[in-house]
LUMTI-57712 format. One record per residue: residue in three letters; x, y, z of N, C-alpha, C, O in turn. Coordinates in steps of 0.02 Angstrom, whole numbers, padded with zeros to 5 digits, always signed. Last residue first. Layout:
# LUMTI-57712
AlaXYZXYZXYZXYZ/...
This chain:
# LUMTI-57712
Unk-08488-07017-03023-08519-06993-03056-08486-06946-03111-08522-06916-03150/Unk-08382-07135-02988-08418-07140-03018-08465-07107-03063-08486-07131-03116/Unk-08334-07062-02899-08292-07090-02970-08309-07087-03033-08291-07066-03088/Unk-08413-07047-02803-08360-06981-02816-08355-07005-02894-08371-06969-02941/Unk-08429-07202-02768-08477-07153-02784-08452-07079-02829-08477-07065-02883/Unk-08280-07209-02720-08286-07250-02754-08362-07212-02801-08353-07197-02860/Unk-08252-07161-02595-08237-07122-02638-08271-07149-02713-08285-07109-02757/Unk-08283-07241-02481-08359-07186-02499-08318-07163-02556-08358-07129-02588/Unk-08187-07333-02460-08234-07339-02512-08279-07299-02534-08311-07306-02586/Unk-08104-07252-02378-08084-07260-02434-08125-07295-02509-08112-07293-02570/Unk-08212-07272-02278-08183-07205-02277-08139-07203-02363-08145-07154-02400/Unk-08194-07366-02238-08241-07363-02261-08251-07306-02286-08303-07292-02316/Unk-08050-07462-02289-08084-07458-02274-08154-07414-02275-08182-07430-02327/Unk-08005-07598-02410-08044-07537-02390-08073-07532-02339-08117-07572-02322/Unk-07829-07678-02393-07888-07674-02377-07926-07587-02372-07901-07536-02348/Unk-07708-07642-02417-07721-07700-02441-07795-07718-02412-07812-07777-02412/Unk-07643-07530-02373-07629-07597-02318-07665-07645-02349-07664-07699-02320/Unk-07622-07401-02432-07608-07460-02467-07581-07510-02405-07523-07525-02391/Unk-07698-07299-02407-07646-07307-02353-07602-07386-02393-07553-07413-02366/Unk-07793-07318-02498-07745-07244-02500-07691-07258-02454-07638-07228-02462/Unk-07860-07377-02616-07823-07411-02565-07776-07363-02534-07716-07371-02546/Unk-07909-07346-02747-07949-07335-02671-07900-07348-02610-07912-07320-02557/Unk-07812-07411-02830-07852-07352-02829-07861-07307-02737-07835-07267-02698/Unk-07813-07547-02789-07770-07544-02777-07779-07461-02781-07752-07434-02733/Unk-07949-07562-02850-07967-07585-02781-07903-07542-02749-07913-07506-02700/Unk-07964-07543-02981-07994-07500-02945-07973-07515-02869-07985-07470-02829/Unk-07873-07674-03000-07862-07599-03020-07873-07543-03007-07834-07496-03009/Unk-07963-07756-02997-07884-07759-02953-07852-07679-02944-07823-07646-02901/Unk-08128-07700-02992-08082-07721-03006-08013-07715-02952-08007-07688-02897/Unk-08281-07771-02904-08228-07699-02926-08154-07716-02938-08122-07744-02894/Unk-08375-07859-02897-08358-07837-02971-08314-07776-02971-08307-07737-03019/Unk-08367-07948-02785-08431-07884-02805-08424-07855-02863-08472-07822-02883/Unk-08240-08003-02782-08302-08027-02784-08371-07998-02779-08422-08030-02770/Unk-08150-07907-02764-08174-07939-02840-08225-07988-02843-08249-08010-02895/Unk-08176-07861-02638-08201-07804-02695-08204-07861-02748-08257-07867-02778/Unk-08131-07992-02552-08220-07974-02562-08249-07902-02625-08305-07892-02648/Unk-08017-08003-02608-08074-08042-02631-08132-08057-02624-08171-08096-02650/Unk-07955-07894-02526-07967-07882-02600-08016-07949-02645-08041-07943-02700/Unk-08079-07829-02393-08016-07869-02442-08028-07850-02505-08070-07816-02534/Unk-08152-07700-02327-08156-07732-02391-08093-07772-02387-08046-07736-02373/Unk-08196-07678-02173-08131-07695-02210-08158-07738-02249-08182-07792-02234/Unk-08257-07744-02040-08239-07674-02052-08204-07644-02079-08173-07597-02054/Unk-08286-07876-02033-08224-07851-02010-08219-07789-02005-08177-07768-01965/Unk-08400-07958-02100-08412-07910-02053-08329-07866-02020-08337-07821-01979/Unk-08363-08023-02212-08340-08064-02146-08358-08014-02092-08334-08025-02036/Unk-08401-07957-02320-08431-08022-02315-08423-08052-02230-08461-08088-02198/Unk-08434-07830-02383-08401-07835-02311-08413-07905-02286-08436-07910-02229/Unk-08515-07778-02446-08451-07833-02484-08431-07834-02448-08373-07844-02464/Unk-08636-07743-02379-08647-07800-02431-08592-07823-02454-08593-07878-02482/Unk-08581-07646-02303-08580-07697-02262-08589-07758-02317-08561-07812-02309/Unk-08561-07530-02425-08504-07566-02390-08516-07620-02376-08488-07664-02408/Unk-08684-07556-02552-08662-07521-02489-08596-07555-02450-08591-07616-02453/Unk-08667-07552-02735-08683-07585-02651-08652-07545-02587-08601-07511-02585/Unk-08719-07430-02816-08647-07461-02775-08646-07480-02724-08630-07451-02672/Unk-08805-07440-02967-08807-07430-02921-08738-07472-02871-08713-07527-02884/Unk-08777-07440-03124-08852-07415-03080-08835-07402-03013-08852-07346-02994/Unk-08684-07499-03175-08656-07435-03148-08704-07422-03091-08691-07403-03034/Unk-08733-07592-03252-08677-07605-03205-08650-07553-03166-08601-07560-03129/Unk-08829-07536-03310-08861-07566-03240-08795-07605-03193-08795-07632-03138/Unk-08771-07468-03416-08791-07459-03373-08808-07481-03299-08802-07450-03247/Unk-08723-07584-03520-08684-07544-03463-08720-07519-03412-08706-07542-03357/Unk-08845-07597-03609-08824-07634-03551-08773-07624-03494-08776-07647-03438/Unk-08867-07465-03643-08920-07492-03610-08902-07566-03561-08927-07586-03508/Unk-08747-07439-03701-08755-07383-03659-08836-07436-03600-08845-07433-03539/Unk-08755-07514-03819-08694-07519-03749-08714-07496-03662-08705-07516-03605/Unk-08852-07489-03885-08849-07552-03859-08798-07553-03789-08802-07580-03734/Unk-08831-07350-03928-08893-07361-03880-08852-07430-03837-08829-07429-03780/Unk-08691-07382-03999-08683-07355-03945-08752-07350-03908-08742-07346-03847/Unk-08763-07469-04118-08733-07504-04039-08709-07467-03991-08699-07495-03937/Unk-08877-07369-04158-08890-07409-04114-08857-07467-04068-08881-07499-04020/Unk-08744-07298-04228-08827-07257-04141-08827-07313-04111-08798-07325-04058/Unk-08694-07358-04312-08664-07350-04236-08699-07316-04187-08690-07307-04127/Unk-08813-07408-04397-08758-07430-04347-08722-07429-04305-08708-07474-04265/Unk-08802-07283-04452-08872-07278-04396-08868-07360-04357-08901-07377-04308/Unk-08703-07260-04516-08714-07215-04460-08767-07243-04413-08774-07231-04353/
């Protein structure tokens, strides 16, 4: 038992700081366009998966309006 406290502590302490906080748009907005690609979300760490998620008009890009949901998700 006191095995699985401390790797669910362990998980929970390094997961965390992947969650801590959700860059702001313009930071994965690499090319300034006004529009996540999809190899600027996987290049910030949001998945294919999440990206295709968010993607409500599915043109294959976020925009900014489709990323504020991403926070929502999260909490």
């Amino acid at each position: 038992m006191n095995k699985q406290v401390l790797t669910g502590l362990l998980l929970i302490f390094i997961a965390f700081p992947a969650f801590a906080s959700i860059p702001a748009f313009a930071e994965i907005d690499e090319d300034q366009d006004g529009a996540i690609s999809m190899s600027e979300a996987v290049a910030a760490g949001i998945s294919q998966r999440l990206f295709a998620e968010l993607d409500l008009d599915k043109d294959e890009k976020l925009s900014p309006e489709e990323y504020s949901i991403l926070p929502q998700r999260e909490s």
